[in-house]
C-alpha positions, 0 to 999 in steps of 0.5 A: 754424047751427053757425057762427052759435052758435059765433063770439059765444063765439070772440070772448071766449075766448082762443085755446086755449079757441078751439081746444077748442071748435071740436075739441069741436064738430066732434066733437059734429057729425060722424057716428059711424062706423057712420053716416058715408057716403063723399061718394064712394061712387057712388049705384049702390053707395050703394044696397047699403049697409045692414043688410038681407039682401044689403046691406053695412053702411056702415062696411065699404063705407068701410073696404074702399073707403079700403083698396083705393083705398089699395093702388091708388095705392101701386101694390100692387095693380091689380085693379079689384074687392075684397072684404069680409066681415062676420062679425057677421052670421048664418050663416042668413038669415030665409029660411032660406038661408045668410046673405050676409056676404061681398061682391065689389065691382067699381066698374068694371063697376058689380057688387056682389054678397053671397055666403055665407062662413064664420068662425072655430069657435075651440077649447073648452079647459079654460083657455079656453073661445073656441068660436063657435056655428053661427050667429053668432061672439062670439069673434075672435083673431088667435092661432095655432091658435085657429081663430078669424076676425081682422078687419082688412086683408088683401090675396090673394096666390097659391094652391095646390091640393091633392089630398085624395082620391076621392069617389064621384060619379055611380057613379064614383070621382072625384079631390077637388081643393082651391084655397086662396087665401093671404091677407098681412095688415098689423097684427093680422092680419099674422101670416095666412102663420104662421096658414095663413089664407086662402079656399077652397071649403067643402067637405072629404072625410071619408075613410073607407077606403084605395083601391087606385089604384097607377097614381095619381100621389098613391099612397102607397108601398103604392098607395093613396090616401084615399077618402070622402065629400064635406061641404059645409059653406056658411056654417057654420064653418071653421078661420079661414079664410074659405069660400064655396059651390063656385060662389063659390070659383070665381069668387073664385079667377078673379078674383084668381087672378094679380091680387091684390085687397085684402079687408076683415074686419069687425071689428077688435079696436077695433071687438069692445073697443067694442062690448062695452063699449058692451053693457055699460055698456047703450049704443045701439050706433047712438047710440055710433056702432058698429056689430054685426048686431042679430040676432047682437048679441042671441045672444052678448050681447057679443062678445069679442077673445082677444089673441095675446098673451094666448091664444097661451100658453094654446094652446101650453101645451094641445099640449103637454099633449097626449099622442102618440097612434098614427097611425090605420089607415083599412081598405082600401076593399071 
């Protein structure tokens, strides 16, 4: 049909009118971004695209395939899984669960699975107010010390594990380790090692006191070594890392432990520019093409991208403002 309305004119027309009609016109009949399917995405994981709860938007299906098939054949990568995340969506599902935003995809073994992540709280400052609420992120930045999440391309890279404490667990004094996975970003996001941004379980220890342990090897010099309390902090908000429950951050970390992967966040800075123009102008997002989870989209209104260029001053002009305060003395545990 597109040929049949089109060559009666491309005989009467020069040849660059030719060449702007046929561009003009391909892009007229090619799909938008948002709902453009990959031919070659098998019809098994064709079936988990979407915008439903446990789906992965089609957009990020493409992206986080085109890049980890990228890294493959250039030879940076030989895990068969990669991962994606979509920070447009909910920290709670309609069911009250937390909401699954982050996907582990396995073409291989034929396995897709959502799990919950968190993102980036970002910071409330005087010059800049660039804070995330609980349930759904308006602000992305690329900044350090934003505490802000940054779409884009990353691939894993290795991990440290840390010693933060001891907690009480089943009336014992039990040791917290943390794993943290390193993340190397490319373009915005290659500034990831500068930002300490990477994936870990979302759990901290809130000290409380200083346990006498002389005999453990992460004593200080007076033997002693941080005890408190475990918070679990699943799908909320993180620092700008990505976070997952305790059962996915060991399964994340074995799978790419050794065996980097790539992982795709969603969006990138060109996505958030669109998107809030298209708000503002009162455009369908589907009809433009772009895509945003209707439910977070409708919370933060439009979304915004805090350039480093343009935020990094402001947080570094804020430290500095900073007064030295004195290092605080947890009591000694009863």
């Amino acid at each position: 049909m597109f040929w049949q309305e089109i060559y009666p004119l491309l005989l009467n027309a020069p040849r660059l009118a030719i060449a702007t009609m046929i561009i003009a016109a391909l892009s007229v009949s090619r799909p938008g971004p948002a709902a453009a399917q990959s031919s070659d995405v098998p019809a098994w994981l064709q079936k988990h695209a979407g915008t439903g709860d446990g789906q992965i938007a089609q957009v990020i299906l493409n992206r986080a395939r085109a890049l980890h098939q990228k890294k493959r054949s250039q030879g940076a990568i030989t895990n068969p899984c990669y991962l994606a995340m979509d920070a447009t969506r909910p920290s709670t599902s309609q069911s009250g669960k937390p909401g699954r935003r982050f996907y582990v995809i396995c073409e291989s073994k034929r396995s897709f699975r959502a799990v919950s992540s968190g993102y980036g709280n970002g910071r409330k400052l005087k010059r800049a107010n660039f804070s995330n609420g609980r349930q759904c992120a308006k602000n992305f930045s690329n900044a350090e010390g934003s505490k802000l999440t940054m779409g884009g391309s990353y691939v894993t890279a290795e991990t440290r594990t840390s010693f933060k404490g001891y907690y009480s667990r089943s009336g014992k004094r039990t040791p917290f380790y943390r794993t943290f996975l390193l993340f190397d970003g490319e373009g915005e996001t290659n500034n990831a090692r500068e930002r300490a941004i990477g994936g870990h379980q979302a759990t901290f220890l809130k000290w409380q006191c200083r346990l006498q342990k002389p005999e453990s090897p992460h004593a200080d010099k007076d033997g002693y070594v941080f005890f408190g309390r475990l918070v679990d902090y699943t799908s909320g908000r993180s620092n700008g890392c990505t976070t997952w429950s305790q059962t996915a951050s060991k399964e994340i970390i074995t799978l790419v432990e050794d065996n980097p992967t790539t992982l795709y966040i969603y969006p990138e800075s060109g996505d958030i520019k669109a998107v809030a123009s298209a708000v503002k102008a009162g455009k369908s997002l589907s009809q433009a093409g772009l895509y945003w989870n209707e439910t977070c989209r409708k919370a933060i209104g439009a979304p915004k991208f805090w350039p480093k260029r343009n935020l990094q001053p402001i947080i570094n002009k804020w430290r500095r403002s900073l007064k030295n305060q004195p290092q605080r003395v947890l009591p000694v545990c009863r």
